[in-house]
mmCIF file of the N, C-alpha and C atoms, coordinates in Angstrom:
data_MODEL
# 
_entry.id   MODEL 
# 
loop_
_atom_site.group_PDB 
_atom_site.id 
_atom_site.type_symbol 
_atom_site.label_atom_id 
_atom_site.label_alt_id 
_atom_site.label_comp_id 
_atom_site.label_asym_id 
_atom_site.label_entity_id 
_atom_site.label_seq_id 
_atom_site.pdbx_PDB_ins_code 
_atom_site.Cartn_x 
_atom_site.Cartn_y 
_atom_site.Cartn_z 
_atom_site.occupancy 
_atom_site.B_iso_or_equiv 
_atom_site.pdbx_formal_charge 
_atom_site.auth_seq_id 
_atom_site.auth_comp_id 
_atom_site.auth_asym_id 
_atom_site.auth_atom_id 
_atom_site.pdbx_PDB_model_num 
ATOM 1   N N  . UNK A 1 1  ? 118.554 106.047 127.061 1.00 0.00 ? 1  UNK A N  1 
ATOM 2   C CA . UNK A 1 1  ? 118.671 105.400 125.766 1.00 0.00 ? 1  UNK A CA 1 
ATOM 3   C C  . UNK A 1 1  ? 119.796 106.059 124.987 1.00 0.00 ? 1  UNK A C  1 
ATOM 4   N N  . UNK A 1 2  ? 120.453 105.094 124.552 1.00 0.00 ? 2  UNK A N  1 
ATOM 5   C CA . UNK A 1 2  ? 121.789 105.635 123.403 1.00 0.00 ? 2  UNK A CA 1 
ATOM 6   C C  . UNK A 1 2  ? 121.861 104.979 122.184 1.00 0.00 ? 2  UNK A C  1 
ATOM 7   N N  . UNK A 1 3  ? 121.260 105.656 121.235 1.00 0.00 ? 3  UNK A N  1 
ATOM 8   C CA . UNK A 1 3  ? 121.242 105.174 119.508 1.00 0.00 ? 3  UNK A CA 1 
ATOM 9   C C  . UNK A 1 3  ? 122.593 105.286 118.952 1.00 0.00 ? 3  UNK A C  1 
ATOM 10  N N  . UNK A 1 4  ? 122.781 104.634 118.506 1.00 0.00 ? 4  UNK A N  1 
ATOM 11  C CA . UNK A 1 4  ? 124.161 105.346 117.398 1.00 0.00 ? 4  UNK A CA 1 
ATOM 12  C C  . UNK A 1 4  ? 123.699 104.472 116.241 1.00 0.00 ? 4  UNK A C  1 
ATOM 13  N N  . UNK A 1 5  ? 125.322 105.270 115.730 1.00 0.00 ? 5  UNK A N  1 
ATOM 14  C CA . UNK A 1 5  ? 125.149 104.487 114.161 1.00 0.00 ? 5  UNK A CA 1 
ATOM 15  C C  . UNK A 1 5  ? 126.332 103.525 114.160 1.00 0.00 ? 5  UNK A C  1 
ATOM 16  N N  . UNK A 1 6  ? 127.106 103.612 113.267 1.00 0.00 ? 6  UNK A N  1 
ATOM 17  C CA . UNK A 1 6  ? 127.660 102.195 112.801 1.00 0.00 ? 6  UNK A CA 1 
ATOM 18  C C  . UNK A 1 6  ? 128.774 101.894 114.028 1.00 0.00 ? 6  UNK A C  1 
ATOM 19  N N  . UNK A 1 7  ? 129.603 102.569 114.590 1.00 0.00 ? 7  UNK A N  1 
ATOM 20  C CA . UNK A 1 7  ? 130.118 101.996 115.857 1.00 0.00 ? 7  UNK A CA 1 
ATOM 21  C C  . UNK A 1 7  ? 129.691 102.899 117.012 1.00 0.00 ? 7  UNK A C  1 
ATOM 22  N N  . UNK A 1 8  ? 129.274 104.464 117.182 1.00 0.00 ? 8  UNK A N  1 
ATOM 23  C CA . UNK A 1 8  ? 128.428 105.090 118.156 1.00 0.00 ? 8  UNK A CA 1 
ATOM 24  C C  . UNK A 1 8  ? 129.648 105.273 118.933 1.00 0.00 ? 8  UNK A C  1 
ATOM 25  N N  . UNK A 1 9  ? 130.711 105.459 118.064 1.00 0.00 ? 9  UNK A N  1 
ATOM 26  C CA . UNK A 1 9  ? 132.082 105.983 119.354 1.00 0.00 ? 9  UNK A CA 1 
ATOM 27  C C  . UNK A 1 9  ? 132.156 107.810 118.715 1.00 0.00 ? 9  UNK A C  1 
ATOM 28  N N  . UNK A 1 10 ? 131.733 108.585 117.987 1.00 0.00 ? 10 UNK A N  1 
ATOM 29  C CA . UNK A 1 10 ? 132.087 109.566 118.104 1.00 0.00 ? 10 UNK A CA 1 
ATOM 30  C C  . UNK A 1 10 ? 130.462 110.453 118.074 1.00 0.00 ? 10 UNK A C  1 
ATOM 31  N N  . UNK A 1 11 ? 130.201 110.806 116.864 1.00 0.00 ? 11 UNK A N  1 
ATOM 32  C CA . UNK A 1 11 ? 128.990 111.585 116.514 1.00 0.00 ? 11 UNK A CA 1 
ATOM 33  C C  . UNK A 1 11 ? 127.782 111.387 117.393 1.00 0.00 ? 11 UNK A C  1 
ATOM 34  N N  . UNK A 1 12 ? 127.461 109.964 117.340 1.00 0.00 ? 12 UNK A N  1 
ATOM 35  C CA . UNK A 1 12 ? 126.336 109.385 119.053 1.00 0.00 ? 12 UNK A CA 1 
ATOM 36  C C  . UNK A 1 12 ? 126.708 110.362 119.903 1.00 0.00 ? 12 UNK A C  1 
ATOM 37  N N  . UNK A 1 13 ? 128.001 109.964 120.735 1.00 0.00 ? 13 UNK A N  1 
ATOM 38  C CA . UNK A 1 13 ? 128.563 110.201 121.791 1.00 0.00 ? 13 UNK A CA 1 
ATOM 39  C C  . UNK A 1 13 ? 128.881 111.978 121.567 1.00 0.00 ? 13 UNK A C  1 
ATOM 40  N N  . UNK A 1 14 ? 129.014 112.673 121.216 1.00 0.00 ? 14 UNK A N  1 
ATOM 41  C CA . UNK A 1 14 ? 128.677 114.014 120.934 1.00 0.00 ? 14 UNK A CA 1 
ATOM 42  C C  . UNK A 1 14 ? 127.582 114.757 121.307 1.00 0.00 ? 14 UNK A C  1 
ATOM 43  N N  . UNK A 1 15 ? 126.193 114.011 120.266 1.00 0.00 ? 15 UNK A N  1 
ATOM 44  C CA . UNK A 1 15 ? 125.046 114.582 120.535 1.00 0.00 ? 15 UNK A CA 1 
ATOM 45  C C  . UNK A 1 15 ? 124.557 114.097 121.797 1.00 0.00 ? 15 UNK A C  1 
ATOM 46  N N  . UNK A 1 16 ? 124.431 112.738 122.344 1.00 0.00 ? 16 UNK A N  1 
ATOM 47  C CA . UNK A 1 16 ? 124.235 112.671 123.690 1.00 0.00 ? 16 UNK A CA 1 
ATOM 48  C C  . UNK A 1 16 ? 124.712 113.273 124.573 1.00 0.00 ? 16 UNK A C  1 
ATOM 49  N N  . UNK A 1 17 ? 126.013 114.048 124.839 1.00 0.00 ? 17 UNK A N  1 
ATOM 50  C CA . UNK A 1 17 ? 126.794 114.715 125.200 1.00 0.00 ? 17 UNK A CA 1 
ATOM 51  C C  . UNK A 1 17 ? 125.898 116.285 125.927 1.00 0.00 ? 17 UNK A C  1 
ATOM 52  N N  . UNK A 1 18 ? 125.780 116.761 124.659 1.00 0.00 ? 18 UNK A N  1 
ATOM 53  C CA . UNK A 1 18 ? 124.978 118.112 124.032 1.00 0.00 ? 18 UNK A CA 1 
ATOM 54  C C  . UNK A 1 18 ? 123.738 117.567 124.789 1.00 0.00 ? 18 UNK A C  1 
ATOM 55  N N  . UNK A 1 19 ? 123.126 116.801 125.004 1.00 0.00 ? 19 UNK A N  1 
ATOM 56  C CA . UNK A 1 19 ? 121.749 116.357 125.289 1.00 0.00 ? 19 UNK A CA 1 
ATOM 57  C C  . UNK A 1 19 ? 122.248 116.736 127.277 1.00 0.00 ? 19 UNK A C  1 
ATOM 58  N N  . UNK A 1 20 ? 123.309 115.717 127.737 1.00 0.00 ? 20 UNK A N  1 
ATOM 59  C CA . UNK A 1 20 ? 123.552 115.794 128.984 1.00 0.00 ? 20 UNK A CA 1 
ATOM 60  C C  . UNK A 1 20 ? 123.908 117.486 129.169 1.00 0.00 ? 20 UNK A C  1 
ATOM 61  N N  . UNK A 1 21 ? 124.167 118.057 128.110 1.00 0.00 ? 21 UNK A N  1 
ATOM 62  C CA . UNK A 1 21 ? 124.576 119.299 128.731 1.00 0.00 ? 21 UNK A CA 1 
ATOM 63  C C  . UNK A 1 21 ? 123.882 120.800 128.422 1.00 0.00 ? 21 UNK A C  1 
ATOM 64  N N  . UNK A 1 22 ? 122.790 120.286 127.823 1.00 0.00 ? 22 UNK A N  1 
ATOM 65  C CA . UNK A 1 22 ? 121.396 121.075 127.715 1.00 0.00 ? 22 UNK A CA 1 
ATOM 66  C C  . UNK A 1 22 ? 120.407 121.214 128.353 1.00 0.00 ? 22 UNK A C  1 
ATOM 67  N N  . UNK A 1 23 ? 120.433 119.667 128.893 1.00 0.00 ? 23 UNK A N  1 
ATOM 68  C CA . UNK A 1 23 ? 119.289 119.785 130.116 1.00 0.00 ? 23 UNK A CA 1 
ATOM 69  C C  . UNK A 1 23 ? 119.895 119.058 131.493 1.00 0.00 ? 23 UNK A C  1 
ATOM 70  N N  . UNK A 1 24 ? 120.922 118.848 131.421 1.00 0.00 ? 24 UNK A N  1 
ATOM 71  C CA . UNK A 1 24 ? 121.762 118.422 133.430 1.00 0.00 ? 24 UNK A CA 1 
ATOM 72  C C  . UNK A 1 24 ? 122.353 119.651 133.454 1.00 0.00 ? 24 UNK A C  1 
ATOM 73  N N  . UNK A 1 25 ? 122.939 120.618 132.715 1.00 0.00 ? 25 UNK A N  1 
ATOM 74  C CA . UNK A 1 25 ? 123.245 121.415 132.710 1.00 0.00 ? 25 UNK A CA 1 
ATOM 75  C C  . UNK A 1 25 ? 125.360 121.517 133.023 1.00 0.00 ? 25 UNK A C  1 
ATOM 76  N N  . UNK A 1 26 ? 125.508 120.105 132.395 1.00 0.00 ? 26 UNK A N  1 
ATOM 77  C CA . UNK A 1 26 ? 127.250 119.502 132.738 1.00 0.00 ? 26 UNK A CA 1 
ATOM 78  C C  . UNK A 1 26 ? 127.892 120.286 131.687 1.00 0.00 ? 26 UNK A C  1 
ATOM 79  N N  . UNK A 1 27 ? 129.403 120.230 132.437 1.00 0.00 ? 27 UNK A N  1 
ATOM 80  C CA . UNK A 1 27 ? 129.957 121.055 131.550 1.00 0.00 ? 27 UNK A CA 1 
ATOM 81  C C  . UNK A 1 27 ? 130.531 119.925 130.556 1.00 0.00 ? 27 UNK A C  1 
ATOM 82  N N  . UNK A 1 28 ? 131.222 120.464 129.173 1.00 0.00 ? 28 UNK A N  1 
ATOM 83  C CA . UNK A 1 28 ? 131.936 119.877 127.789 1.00 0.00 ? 28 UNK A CA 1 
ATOM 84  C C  . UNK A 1 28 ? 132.496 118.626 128.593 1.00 0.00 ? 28 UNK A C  1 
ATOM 85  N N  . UNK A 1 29 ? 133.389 118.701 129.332 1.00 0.00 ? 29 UNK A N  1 
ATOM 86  C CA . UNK A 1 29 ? 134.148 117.483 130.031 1.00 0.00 ? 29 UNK A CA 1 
ATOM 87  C C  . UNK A 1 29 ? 133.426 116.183 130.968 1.00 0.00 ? 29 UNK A C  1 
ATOM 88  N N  . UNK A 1 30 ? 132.944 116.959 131.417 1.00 0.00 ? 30 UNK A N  1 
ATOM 89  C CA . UNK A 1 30 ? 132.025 116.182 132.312 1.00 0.00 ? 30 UNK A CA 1 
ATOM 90  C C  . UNK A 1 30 ? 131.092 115.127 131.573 1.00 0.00 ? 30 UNK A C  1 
ATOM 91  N N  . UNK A 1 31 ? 130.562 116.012 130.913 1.00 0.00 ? 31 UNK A N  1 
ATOM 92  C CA . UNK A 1 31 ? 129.261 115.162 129.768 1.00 0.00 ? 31 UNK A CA 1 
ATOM 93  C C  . UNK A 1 31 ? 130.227 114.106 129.356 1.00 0.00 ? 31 UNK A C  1 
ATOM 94  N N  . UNK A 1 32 ? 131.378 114.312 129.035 1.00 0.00 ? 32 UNK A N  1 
ATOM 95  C CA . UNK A 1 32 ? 132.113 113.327 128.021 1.00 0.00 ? 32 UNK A CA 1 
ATOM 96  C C  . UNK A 1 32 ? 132.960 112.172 129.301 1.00 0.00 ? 32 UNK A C  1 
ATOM 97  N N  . UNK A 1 33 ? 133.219 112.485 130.320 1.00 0.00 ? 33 UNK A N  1 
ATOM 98  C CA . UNK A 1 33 ? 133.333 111.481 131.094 1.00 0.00 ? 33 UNK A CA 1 
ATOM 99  C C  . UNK A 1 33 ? 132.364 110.384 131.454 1.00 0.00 ? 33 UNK A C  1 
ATOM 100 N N  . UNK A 1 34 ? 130.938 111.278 131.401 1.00 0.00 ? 34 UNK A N  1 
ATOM 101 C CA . UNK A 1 34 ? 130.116 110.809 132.068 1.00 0.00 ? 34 UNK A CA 1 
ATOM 102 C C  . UNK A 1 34 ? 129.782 109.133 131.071 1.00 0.00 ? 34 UNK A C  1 
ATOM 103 N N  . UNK A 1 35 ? 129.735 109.902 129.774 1.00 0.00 ? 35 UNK A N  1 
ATOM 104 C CA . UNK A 1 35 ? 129.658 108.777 128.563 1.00 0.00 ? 35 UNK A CA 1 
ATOM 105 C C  . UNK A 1 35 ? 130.263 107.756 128.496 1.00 0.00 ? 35 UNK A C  1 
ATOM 106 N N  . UNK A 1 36 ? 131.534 108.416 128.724 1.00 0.00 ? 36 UNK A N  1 
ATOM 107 C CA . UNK A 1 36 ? 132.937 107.398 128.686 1.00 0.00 ? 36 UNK A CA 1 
ATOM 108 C C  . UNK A 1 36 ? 132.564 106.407 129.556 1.00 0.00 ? 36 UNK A C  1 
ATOM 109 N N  . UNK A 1 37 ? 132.331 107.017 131.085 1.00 0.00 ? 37 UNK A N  1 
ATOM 110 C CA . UNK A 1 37 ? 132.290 105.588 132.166 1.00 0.00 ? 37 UNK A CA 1 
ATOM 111 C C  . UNK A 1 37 ? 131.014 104.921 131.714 1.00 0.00 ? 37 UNK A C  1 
ATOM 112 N N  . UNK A 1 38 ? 129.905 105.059 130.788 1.00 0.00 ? 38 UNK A N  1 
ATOM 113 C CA . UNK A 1 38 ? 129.347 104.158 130.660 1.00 0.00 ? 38 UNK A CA 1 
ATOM 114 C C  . UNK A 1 38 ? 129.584 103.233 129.339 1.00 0.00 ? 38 UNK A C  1 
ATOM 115 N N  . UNK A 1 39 ? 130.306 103.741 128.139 1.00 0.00 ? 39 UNK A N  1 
ATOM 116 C CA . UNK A 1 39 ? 130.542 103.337 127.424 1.00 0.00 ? 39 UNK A CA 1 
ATOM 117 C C  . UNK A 1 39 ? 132.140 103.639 126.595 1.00 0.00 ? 39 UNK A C  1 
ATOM 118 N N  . UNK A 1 40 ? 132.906 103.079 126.971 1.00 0.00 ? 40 UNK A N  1 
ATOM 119 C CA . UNK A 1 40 ? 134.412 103.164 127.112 1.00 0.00 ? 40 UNK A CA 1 
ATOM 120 C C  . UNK A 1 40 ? 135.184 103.659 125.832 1.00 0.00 ? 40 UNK A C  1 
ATOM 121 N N  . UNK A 1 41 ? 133.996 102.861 124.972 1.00 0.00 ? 41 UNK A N  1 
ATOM 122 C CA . UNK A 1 41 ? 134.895 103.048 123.378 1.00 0.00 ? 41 UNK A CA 1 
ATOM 123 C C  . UNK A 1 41 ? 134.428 104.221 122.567 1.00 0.00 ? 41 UNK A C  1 
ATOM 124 N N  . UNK A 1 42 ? 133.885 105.004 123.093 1.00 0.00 ? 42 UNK A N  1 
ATOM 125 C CA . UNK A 1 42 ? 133.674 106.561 122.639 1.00 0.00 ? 42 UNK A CA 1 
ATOM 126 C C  . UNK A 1 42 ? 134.659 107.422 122.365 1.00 0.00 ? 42 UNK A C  1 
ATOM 127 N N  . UNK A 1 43 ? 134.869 107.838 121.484 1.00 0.00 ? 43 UNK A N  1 
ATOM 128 C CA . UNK A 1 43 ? 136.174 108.689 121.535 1.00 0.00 ? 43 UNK A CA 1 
ATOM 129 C C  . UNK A 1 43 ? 135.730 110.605 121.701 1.00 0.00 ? 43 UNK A C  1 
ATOM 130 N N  . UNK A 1 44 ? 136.249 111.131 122.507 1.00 0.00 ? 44 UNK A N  1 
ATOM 131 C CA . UNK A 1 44 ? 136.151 112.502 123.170 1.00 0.00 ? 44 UNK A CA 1 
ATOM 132 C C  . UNK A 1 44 ? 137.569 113.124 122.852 1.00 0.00 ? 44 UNK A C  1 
ATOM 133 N N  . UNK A 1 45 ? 138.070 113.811 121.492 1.00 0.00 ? 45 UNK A N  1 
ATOM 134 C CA . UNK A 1 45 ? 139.706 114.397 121.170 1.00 0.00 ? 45 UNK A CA 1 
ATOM 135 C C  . UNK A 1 45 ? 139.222 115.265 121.344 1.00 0.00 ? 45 UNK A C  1 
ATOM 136 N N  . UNK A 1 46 ? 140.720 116.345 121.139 1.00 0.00 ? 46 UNK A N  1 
ATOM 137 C CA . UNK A 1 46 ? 140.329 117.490 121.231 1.00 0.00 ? 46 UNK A CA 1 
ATOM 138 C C  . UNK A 1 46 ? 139.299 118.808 120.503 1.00 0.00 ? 46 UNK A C  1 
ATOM 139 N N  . UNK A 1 47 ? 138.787 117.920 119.285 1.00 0.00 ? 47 UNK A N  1 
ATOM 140 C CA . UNK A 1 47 ? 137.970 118.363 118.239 1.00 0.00 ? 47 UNK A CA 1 
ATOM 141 C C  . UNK A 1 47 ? 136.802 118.426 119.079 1.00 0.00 ? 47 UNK A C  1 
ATOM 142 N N  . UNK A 1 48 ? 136.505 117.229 119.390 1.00 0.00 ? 48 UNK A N  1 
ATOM 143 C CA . UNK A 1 48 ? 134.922 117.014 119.508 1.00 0.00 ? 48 UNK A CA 1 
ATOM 144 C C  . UNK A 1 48 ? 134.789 117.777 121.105 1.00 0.00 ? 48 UNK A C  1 
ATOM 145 N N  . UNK A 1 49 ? 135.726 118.024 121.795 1.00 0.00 ? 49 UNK A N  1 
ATOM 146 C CA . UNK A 1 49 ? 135.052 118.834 123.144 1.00 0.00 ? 49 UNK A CA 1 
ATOM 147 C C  . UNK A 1 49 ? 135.385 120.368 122.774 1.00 0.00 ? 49 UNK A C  1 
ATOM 148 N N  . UNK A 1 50 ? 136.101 120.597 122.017 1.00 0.00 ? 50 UNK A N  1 
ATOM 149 C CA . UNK A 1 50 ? 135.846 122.311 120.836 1.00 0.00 ? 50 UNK A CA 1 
ATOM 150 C C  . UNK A 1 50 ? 134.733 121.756 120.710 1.00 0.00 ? 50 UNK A C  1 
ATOM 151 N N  . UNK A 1 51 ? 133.920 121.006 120.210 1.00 0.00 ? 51 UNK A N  1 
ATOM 152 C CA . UNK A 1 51 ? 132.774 121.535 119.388 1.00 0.00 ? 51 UNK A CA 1 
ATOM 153 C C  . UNK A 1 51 ? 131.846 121.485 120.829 1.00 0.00 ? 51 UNK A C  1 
ATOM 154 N N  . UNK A 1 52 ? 132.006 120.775 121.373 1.00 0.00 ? 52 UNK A N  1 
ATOM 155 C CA . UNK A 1 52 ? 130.982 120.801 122.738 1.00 0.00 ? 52 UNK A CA 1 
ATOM 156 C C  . UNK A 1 52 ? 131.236 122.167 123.590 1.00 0.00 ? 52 UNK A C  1 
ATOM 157 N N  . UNK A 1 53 ? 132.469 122.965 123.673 1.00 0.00 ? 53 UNK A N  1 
ATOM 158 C CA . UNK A 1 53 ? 132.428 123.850 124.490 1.00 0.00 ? 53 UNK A CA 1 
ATOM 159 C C  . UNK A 1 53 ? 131.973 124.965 123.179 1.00 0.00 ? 53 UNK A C  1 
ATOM 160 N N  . UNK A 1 54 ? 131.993 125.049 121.992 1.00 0.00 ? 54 UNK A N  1 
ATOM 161 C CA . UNK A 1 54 ? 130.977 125.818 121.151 1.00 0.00 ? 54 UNK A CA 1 
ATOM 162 C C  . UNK A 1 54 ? 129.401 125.678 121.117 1.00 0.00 ? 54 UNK A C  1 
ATOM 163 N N  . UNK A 1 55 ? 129.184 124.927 121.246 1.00 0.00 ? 55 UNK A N  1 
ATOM 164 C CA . UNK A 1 55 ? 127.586 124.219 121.815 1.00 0.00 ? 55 UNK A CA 1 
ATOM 165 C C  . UNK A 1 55 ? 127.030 125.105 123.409 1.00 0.00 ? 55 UNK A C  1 
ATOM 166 N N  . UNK A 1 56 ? 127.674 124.925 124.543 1.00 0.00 ? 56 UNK A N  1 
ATOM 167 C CA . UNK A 1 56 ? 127.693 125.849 124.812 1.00 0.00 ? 56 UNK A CA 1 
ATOM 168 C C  . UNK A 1 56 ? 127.662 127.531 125.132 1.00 0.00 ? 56 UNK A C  1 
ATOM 169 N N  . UNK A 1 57 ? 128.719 127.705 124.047 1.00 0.00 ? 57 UNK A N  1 
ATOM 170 C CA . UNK A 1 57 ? 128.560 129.065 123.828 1.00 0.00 ? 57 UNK A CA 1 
ATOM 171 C C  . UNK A 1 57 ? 127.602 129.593 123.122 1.00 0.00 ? 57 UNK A C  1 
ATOM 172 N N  . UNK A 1 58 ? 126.844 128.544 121.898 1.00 0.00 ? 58 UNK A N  1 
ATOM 173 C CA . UNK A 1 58 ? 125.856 128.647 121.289 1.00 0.00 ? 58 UNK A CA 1 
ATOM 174 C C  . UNK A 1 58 ? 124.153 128.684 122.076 1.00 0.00 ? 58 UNK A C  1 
ATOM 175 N N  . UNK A 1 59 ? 124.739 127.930 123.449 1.00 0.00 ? 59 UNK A N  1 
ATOM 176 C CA . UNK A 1 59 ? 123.315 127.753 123.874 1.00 0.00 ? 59 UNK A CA 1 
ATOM 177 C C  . UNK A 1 59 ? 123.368 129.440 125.083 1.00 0.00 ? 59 UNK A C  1 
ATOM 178 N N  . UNK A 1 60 ? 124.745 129.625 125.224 1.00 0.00 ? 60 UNK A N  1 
ATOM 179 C CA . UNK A 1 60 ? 124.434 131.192 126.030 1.00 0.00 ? 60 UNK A CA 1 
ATOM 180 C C  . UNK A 1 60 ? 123.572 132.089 125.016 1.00 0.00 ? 60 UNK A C  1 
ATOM 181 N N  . UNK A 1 61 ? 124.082 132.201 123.925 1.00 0.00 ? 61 UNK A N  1 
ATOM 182 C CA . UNK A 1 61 ? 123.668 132.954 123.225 1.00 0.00 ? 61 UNK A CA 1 
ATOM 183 C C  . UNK A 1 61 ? 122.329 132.990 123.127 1.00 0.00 ? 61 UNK A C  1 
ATOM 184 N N  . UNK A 1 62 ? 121.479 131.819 122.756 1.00 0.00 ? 62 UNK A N  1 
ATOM 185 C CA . UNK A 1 62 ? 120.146 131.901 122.648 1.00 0.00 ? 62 UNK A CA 1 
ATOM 186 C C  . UNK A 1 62 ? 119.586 131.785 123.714 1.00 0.00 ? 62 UNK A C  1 
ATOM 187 N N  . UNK A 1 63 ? 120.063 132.007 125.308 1.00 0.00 ? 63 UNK A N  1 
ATOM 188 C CA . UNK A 1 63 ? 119.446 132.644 126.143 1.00 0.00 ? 63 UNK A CA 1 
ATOM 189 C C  . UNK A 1 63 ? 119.236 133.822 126.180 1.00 0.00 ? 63 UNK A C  1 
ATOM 190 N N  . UNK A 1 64 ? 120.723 134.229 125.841 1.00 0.00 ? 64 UNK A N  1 
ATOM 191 C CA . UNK A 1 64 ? 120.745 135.857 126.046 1.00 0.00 ? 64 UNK A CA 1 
ATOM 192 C C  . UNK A 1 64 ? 119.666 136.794 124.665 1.00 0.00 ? 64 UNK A C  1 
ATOM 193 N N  . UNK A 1 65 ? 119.297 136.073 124.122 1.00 0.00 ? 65 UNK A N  1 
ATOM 194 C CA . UNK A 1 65 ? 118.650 136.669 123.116 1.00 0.00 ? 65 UNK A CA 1 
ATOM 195 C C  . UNK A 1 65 ? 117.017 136.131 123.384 1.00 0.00 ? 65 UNK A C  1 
ATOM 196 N N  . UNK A 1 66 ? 116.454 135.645 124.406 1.00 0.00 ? 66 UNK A N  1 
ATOM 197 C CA . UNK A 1 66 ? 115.565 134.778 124.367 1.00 0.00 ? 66 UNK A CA 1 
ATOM 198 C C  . UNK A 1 66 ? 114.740 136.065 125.706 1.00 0.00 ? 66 UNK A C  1 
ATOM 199 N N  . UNK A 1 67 ? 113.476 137.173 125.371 1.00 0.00 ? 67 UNK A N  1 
ATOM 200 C CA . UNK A 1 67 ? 113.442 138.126 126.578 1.00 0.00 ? 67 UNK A CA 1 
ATOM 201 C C  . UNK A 1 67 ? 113.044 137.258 127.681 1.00 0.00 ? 67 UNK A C  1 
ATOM 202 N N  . UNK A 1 68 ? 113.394 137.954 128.757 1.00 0.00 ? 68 UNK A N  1 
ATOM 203 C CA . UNK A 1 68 ? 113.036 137.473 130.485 1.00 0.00 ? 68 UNK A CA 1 
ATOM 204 C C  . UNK A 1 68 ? 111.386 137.683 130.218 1.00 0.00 ? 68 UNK A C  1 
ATOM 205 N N  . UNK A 1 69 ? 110.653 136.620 131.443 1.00 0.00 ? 69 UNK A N  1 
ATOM 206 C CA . UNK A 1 69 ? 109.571 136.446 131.530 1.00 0.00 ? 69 UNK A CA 1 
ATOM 207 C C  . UNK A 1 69 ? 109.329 137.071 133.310 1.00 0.00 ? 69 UNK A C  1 
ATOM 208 N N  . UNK A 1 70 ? 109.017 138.224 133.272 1.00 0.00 ? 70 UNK A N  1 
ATOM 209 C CA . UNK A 1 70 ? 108.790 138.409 134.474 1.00 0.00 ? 70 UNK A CA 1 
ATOM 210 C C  . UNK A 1 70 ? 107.863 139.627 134.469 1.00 0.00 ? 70 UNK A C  1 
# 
């Protein structure tokens, strides 16, 4: 399922993004191809995959801060 709002070519396509790459575990680019081939008119600049490869770095972090269960 893909919600957006008034045309769902940037901010949608972001957080779905973040969604493919939180739990498929894809990298910034990938997620945003993956979108693209299903929905063409998404726009992926160089802003919005900075913010996806910060998303990322944000989600190392709260592993690394999250203790091992063993």
């Amino acid at each position: 399922a893909y919600i957006h709002c008034k045309a769902g070519r940037q901010r949608s396509a972001n957080l779905a993004a973040c969604y493919l790459i939180d739990t498929y575990g894809m990298m910034p680019e990938q997620a945003a191809r993956h979108i693209q081939s299903i929905r063409p008119s998404t726009i992926f600049g160089q802003r919005e995959i900075k913010r996806l490869h910060d998303f990322v770095r944000h989600l190392k972090d709260e592993f690394q801060k999250t203790p091992s269960k063993t």
